[in-house]
N, C-alpha and C positions, 0 to 999 in steps of 0.2 A: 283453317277452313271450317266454315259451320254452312250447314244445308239443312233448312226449317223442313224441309219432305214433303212440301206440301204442293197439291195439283192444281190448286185454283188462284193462289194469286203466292208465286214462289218466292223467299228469301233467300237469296244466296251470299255469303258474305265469303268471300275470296282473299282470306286473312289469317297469316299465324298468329300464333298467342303475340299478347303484348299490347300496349296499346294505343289509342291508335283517336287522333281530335279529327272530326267535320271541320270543313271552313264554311267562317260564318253567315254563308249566301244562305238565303229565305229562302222557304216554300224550294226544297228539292228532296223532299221525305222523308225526313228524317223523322221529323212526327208520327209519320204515318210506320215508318218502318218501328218506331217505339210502341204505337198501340196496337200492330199486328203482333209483336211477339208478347206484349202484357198480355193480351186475351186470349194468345191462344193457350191453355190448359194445356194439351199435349206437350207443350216444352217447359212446364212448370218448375221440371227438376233441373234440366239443362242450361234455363236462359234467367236471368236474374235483371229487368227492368225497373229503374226507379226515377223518380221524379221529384224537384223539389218539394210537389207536394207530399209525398208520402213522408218525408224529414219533419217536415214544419207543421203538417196539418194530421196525421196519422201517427207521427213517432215512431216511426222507423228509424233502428237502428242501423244504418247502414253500413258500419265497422263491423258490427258482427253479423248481419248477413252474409259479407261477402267473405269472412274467413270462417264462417261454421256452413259454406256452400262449397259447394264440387261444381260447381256451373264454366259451361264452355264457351259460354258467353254474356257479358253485364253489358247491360247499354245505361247511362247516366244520361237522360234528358233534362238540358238547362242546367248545365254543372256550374254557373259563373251564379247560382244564384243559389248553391249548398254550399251550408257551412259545418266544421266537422266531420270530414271525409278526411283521413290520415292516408294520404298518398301514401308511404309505405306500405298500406295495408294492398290499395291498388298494386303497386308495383310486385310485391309479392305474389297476388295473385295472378297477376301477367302474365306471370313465368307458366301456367298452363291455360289460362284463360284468354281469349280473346275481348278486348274492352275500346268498347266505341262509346265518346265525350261527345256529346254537343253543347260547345261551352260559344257563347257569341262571343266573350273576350276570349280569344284563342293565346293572350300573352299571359291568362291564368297555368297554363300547361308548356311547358320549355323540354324540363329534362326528361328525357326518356321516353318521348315520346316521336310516332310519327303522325303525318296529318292521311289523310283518307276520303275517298269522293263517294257519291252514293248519284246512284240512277234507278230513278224509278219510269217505268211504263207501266201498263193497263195489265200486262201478265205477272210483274212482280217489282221487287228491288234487288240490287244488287253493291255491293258496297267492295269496292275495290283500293288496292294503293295506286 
């Protein structure tokens, strides 16, 4: 379970560690739920957001962000289009992290994984199994 604390527009995600692919219907927030927790500063330590572009266009290391982080939550936006991500690295951190994919080929992601729905309205998101 991760709860963003915020009063004006709330994130809640309703999920133990592990992790955890969107199905690949359009336009249901997931974008939105990735740039609310990239900007918000207050979860900088907590929440770990990345993007194909930050791999390709900034060089980010994204095998060692996520194993020299303590983060309760990684969201990977457009994962079917990163390359060099060592799923063991993921899977490892599973085990206390909470990890939300949004990969539009959802047959990149099989083992050990579950799939997970997201609702957004005007108060906030919410991300459920």
């Amino acid at each position: 379970m991760f709860n963003a604390g915020r009063t004006i527009f709330n994130i809640d995600i309703k999920l133990n560690p592990g992790i955890y692919v969107f199905d690949s219907e359009a336009a249901t927030g997931k974008t939105r739920l990735f740039n609310e927790l990239r900007d918000d500063t207050t979860l900088v330590r907590k929440v770990l957001a990345v993007t194909y572009a930050d791999i390709y266009i900034r060089g980010v290391d994204i095998n060692k962000l996520i194993q020299n982080g303590n983060h309760e939550l990684i969201v990977l936006d457009r994962y079917d289009r990163m390359d060099g991500i060592d799923k063991d690295v993921l899977i490892n951190a599973s085990k206390h992290a909470i990890i939300l994919i949004d990969c539009k080929d959802t047959s990149d992601w099989v083992y050990g994984t579950d799939f997970c729905s997201i609702q957004m309205n005007r108060n906030g998101i919410e991300v459920y199994q």
